[in-house]
TORDREN-305674 format. One record per residue (C-alpha): residue number from 0; z negated, y negated, x. Coordinates in Angstrom, 3 decimals. Example, Ala and Ser with C-alpha at 12.3 -4.5 7.8 and 13.67 -1.06 7.14 Angstrom:
% residues 2
+-----+----------+----------+----------+
! num !        Z !        Y !        X !
+-----+----------+----------+----------+
!   0 !   -7.800 !    4.500 !   12.300 !
!   1 !   -7.140 !    1.060 !   13.670 !
+-----+----------+----------+----------+
This chain:
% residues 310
+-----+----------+----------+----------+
! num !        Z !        Y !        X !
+-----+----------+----------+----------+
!   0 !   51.034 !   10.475 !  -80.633 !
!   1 !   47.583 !    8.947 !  -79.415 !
!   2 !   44.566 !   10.523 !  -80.583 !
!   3 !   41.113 !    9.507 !  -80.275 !
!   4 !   37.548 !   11.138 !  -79.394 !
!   5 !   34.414 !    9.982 !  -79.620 !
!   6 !   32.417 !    8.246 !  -77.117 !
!   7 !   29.475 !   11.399 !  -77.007 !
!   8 !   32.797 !   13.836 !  -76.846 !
!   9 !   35.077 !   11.709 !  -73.919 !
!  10 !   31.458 !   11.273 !  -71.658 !
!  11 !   31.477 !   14.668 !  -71.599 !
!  12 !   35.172 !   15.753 !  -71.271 !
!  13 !   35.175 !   13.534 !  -68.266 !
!  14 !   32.261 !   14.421 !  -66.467 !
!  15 !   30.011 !   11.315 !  -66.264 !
!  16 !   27.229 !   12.013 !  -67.018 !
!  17 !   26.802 !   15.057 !  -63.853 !
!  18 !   24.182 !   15.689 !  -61.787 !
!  19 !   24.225 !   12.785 !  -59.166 !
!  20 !   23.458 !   15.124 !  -56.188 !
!  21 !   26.667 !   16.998 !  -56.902 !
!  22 !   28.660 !   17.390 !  -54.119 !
!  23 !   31.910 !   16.030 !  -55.694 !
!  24 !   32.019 !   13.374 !  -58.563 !
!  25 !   35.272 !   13.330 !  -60.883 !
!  26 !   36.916 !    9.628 !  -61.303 !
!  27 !   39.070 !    9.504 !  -64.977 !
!  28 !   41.925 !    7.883 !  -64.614 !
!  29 !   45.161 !    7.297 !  -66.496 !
!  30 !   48.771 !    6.791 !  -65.018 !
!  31 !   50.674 !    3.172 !  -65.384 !
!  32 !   53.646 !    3.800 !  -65.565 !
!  33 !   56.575 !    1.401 !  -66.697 !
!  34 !   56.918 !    0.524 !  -62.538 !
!  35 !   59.235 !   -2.285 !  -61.920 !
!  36 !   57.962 !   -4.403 !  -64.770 !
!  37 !   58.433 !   -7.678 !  -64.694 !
!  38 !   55.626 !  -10.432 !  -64.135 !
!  39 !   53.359 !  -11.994 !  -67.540 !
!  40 !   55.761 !  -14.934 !  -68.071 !
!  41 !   52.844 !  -16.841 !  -69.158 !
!  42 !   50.108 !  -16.395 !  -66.087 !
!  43 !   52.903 !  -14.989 !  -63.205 !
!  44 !   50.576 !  -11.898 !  -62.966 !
!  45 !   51.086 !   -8.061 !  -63.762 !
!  46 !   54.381 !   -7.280 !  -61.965 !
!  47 !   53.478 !   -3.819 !  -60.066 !
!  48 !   56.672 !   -2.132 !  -58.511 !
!  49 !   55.272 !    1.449 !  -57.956 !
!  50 !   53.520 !    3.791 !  -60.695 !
!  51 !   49.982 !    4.084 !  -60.018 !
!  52 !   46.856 !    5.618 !  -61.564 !
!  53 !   44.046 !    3.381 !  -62.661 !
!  54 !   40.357 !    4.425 !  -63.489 !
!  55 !   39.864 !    4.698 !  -66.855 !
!  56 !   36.585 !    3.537 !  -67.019 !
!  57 !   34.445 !    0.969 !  -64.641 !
!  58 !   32.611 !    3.250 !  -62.191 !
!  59 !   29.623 !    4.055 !  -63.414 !
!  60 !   25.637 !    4.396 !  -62.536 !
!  61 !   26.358 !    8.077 !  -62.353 !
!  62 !   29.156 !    7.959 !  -59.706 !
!  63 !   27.527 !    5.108 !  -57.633 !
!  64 !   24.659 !    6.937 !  -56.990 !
!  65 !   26.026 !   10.214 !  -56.154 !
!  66 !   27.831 !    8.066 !  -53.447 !
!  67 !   24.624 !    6.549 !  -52.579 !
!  68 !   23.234 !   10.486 !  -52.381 !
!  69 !   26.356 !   11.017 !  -49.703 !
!  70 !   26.651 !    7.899 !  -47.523 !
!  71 !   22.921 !    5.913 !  -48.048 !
!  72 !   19.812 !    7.963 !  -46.609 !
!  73 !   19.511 !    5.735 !  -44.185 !
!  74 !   21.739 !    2.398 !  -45.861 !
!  75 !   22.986 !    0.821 !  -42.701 !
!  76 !   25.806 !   -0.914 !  -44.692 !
!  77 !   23.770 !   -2.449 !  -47.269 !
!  78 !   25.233 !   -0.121 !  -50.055 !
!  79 !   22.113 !   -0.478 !  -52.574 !
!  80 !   20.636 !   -3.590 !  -54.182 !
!  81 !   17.341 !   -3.341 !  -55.246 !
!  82 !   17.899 !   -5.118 !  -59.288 !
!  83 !   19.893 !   -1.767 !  -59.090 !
!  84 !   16.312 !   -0.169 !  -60.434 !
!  85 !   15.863 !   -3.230 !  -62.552 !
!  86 !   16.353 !   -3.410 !  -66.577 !
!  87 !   20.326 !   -4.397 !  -66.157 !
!  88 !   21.059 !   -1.700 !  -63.524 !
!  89 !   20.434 !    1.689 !  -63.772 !
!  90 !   19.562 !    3.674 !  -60.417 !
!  91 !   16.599 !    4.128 !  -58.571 !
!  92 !   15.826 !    4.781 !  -55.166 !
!  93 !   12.895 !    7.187 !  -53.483 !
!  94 !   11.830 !    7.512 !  -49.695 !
!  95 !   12.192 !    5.522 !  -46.905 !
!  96 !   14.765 !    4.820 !  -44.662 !
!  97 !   16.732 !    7.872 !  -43.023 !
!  98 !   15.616 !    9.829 !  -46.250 !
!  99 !   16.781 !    7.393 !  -49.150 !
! 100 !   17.584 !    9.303 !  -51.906 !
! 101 !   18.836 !    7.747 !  -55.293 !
! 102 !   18.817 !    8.663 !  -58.904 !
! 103 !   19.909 !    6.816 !  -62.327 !
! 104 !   17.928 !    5.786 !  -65.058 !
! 105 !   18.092 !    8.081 !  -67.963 !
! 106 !   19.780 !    6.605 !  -70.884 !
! 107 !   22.048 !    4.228 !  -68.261 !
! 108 !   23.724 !    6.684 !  -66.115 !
! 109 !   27.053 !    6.012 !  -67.794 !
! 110 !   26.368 !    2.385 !  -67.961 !
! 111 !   28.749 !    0.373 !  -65.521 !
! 112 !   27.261 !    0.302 !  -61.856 !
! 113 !   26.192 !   -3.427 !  -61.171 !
! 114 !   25.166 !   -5.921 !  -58.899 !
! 115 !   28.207 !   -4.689 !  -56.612 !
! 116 !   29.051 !   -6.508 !  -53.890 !
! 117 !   33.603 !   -6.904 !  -53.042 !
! 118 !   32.706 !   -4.976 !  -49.857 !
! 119 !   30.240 !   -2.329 !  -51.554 !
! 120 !   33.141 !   -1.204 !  -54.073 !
! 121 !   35.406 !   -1.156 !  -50.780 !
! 122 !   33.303 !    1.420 !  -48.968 !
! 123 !   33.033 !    3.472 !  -52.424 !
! 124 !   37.070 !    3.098 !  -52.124 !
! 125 !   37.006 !    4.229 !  -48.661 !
! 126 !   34.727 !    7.162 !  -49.442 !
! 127 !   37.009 !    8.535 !  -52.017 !
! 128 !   39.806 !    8.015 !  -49.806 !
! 129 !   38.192 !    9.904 !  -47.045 !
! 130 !   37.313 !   13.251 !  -49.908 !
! 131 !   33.732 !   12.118 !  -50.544 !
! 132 !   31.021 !   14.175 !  -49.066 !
! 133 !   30.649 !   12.728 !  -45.483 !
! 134 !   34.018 !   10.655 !  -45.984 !
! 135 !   33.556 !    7.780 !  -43.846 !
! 136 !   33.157 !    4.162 !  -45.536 !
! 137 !   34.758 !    1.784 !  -43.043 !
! 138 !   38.326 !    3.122 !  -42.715 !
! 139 !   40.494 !    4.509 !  -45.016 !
! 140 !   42.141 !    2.318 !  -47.867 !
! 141 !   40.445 !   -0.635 !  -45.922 !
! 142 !   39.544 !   -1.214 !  -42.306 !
! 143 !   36.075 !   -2.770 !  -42.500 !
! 144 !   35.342 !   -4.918 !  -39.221 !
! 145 !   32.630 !   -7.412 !  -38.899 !
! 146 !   35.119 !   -9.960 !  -38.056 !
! 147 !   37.510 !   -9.390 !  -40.945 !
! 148 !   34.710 !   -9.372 !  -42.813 !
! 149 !   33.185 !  -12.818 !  -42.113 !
! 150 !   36.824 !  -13.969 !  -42.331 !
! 151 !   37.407 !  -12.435 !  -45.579 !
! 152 !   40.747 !  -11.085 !  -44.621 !
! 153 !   40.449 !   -7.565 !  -45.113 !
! 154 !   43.601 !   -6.270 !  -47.067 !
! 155 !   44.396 !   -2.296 !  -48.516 !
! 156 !   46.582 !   -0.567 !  -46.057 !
! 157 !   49.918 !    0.995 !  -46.390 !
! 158 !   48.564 !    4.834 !  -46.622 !
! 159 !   46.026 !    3.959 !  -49.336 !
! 160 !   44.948 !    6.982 !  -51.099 !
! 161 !   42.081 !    5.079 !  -53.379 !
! 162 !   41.397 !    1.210 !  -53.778 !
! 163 !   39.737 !   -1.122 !  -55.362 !
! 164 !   42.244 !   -2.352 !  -58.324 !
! 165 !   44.656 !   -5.403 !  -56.953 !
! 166 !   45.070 !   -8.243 !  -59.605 !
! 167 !   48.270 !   -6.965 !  -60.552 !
! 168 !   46.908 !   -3.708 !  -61.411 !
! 169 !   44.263 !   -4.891 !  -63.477 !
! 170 !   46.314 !   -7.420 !  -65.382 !
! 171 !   49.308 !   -4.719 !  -66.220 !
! 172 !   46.522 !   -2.295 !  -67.271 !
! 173 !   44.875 !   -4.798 !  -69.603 !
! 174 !   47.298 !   -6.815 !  -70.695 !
! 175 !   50.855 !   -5.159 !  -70.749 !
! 176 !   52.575 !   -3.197 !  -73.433 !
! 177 !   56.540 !   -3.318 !  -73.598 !
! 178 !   57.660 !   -4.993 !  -76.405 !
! 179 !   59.940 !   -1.652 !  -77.215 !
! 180 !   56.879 !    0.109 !  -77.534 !
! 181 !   54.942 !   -2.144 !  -80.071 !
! 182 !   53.712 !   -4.765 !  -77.721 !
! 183 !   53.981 !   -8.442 !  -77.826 !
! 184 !   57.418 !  -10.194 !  -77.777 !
! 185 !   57.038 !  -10.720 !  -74.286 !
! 186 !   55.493 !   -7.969 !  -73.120 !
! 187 !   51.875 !   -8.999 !  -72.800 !
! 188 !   48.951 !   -9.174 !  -74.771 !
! 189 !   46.838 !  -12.000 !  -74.872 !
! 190 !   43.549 !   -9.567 !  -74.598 !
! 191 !   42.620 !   -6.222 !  -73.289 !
! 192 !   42.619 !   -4.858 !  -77.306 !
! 193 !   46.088 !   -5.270 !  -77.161 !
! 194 !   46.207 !   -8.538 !  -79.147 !
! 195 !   46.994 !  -11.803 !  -79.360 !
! 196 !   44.325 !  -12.600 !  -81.363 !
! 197 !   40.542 !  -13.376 !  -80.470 !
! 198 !   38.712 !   -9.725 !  -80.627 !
! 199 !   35.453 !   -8.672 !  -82.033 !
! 200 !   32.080 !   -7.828 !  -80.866 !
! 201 !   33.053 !   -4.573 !  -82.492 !
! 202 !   35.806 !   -4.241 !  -80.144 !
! 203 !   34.360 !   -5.210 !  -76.679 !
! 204 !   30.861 !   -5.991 !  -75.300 !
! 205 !   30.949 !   -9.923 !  -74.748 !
! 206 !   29.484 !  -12.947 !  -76.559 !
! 207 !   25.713 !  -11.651 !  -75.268 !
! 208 !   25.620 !   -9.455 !  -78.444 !
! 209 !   23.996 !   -6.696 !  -77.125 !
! 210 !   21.948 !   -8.438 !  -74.173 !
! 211 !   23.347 !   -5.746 !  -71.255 !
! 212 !   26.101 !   -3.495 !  -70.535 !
! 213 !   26.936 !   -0.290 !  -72.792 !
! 214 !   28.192 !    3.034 !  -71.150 !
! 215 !   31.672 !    3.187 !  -70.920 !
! 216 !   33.902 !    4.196 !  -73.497 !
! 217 !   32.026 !    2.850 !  -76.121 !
! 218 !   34.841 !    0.985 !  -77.804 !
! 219 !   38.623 !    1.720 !  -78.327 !
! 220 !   41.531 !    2.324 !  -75.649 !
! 221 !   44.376 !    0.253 !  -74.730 !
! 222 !   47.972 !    0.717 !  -74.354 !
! 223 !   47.610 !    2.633 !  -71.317 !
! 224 !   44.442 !    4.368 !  -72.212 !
! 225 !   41.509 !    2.303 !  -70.298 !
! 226 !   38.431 !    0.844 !  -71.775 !
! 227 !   36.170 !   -1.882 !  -71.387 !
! 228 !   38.389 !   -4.270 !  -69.644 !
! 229 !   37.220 !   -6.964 !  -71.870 !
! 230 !   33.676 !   -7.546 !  -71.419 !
! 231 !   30.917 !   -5.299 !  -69.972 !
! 232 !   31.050 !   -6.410 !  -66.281 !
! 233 !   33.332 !   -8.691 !  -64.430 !
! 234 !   35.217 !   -6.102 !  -62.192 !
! 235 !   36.869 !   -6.913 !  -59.053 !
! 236 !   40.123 !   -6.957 !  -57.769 !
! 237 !   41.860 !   -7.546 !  -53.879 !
! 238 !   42.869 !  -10.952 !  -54.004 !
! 239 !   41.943 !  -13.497 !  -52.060 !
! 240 !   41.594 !  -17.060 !  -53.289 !
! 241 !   41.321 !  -20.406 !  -51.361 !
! 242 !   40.389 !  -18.249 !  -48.560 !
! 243 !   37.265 !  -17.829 !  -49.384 !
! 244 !   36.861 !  -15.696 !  -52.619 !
! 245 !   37.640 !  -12.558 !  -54.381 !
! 246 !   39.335 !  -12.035 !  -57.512 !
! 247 !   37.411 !  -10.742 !  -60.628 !
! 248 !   38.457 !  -10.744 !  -64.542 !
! 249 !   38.138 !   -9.338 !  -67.335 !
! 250 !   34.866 !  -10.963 !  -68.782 !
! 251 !   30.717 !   -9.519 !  -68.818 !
! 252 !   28.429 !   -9.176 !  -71.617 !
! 253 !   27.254 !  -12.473 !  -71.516 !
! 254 !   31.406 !  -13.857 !  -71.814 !
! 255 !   32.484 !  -15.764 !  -74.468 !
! 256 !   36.080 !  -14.595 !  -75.416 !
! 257 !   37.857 !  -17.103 !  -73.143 !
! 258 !   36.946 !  -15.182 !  -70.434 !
! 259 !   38.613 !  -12.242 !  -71.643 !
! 260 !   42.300 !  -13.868 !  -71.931 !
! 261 !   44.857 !  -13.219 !  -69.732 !
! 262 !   45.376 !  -16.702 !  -68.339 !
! 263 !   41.514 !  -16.724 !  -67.450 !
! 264 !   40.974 !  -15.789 !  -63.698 !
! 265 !   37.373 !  -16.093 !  -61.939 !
! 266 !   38.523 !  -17.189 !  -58.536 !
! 267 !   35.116 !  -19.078 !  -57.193 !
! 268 !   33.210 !  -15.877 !  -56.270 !
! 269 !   32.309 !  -14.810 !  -52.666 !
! 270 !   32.834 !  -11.592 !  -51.604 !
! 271 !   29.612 !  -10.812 !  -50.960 !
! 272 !   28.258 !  -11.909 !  -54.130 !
! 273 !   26.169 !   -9.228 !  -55.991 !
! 274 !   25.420 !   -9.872 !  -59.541 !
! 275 !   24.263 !   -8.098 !  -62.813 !
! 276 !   27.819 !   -8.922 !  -64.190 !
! 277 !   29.638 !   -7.958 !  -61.492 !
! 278 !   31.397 !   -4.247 !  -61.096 !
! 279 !   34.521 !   -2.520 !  -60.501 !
! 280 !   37.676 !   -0.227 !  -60.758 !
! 281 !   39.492 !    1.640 !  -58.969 !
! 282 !   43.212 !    2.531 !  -58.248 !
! 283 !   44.701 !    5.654 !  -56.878 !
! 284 !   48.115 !    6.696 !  -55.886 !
! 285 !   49.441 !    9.463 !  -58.499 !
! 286 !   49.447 !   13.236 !  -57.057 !
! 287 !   47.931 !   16.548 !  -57.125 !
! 288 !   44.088 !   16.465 !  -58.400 !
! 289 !   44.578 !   13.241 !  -60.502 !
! 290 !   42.760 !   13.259 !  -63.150 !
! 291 !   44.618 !   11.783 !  -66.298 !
! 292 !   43.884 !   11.215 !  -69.741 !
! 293 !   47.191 !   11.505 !  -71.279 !
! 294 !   46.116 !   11.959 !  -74.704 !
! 295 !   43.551 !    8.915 !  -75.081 !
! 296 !   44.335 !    5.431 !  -76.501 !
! 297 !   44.063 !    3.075 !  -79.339 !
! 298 !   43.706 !   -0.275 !  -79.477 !
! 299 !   43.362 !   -1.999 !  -75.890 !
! 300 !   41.469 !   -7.772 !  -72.831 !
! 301 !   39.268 !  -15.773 !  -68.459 !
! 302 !   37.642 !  -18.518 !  -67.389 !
! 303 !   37.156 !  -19.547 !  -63.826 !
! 304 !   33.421 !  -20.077 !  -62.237 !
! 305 !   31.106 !  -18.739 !  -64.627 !
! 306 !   28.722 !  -15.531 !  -66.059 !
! 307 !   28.867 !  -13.067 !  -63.204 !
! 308 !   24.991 !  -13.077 !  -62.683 !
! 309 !   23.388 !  -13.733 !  -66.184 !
+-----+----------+----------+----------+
């Protein structure tokens, strides 16, 4: 049976809101199970062979800058963006270069972390990969090179620990729900609140309601236990498109609910593109020091080219 908490209770079962200098942040995820599903007859999207954990929330301000603490006194790889400290971010950062240090903005710090570049939430990957602390950022889950950088052809490797979510990921974590377990005739849901039907502003953070993000958490669960994958911030995921771009979905603030369907898929960004609607998730292979919400869930959510900076 699924159970629910509220938002004040799960922020603090899960650790977000710690002390950004700590030296080890927690990342809440949930397993997805049901491996070997087969695809969204509809879109083609959300087969994933293997079981996998997914974060249960978009990393937040909180987690980002505790990484920033780690890897960013001096910044060489660009980590930071300055609109960071700005009314839609929510961390700050104090010293100069070689003694950076970085802290959130109270009321935000479990506010999704923003203006994120593909290859910033690649390094944060990397990081956890690596164990944090002084865990290197350019190997790991991905080998960052210059070259494969400007070419945009940087994929996860086979001995992946932690990644930034792949489209399939995402889309089974949003959108799937076997039909022998009350979901949709064929399997998928049209939106992340595990309906077919257009959901509220009561149910996800879209339709510029609220005028910014909201900390995570702060509406129901899906099937599988994840929030705020309709809405919030556009989050990324590995694939590459015509080349050039990076996959995001799931819809920002500012969305208007056809951004939050399942046959909606933002394929026109740049990987280096750093908005106040853009964020991410991450992925990790299941195994000892997981951390899984087993008991959270409830009720669960695009259009190409538009609302990643507004």
């Amino acid at each position: 049976m699924k159970t629910f908490i509220s938002v004040a209770a799960f922020a603090a079962f899960i650790g977000l809101a710690a002390s950004v200098a700590s030296a080890r942040i927690v990342i809440p995820t949930v397993p997805i199970g049901n491996s070997g599903n087969a695809a969204d007859p509809t879109t083609g999207y959300g087969s994933v062979s293997y079981t996998y954990n997914i974060g249960t929330t978009e990393v937040t301000n909180a987690q980002y800058a505790a990484f920033l603490n780690a890897k960013a006194a001096t910044d060489t790889f660009n980590l930071y963006h300055t609109n960071m400290a700005g009314p839609f971010g929510g961390i700050t950062r104090s010293g100069s270069s070689g003694s950076y240090t970085y802290s959130t903005v109270g009321g935000r710090e479990n506010n999704p972390v923003n203006f994120i570049s593909f290859w910033r939430a690649t390094r944060f990957a990397n990081w956890l990969h690596n164990g944090q602390g002084s865990g290197d950022t350019e190997t790991g889950a991905y080998t960052l090179t210059a070259g494969g950088i400007a070419a945009n052809t940087i994929t996860r490797n086979a001995n992946w620990q932690w990644a930034v979510t792949s489209e399939d990921e995402w889309y089974k974590a949003a959108y799937h729900q076997p039909a022998s377990a009350g979901g949709d005739s064929d399997n998928y849901w049209r939106y992340p609140t595990s309906s077919n039907g257009s959901p509220t502003t009561a149910q996800a953070n879209f339709n510029d309601v609220i005028g910014n993000t909201t900390p995570v958490g702060s509406y129901s669960a899906n099937y599988y236990g994840t929030f705020d994958m309709a809405g919030n911030v556009w989050e990324w995921n590995e694939a590459i498109i015509d080349g050039s771009f990076r996959g995001t979905r799931g819809g920002t603030y500012t969305s208007d609910e056809l951004d939050l369907r399942a046959n909606t898929r933002l394929g026109t960004i740049i990987p280096a593109a750093e908005g106040r609607g853009l964020g991410f998730r991450v992925s990790q292979v299941p195994g000892p020091g997981s951390v899984a919400l087993l008991a959270i869930g409830g009720v669960g959510a695009l259009r190409r080219g538009r609302g990643v900076g507004r």
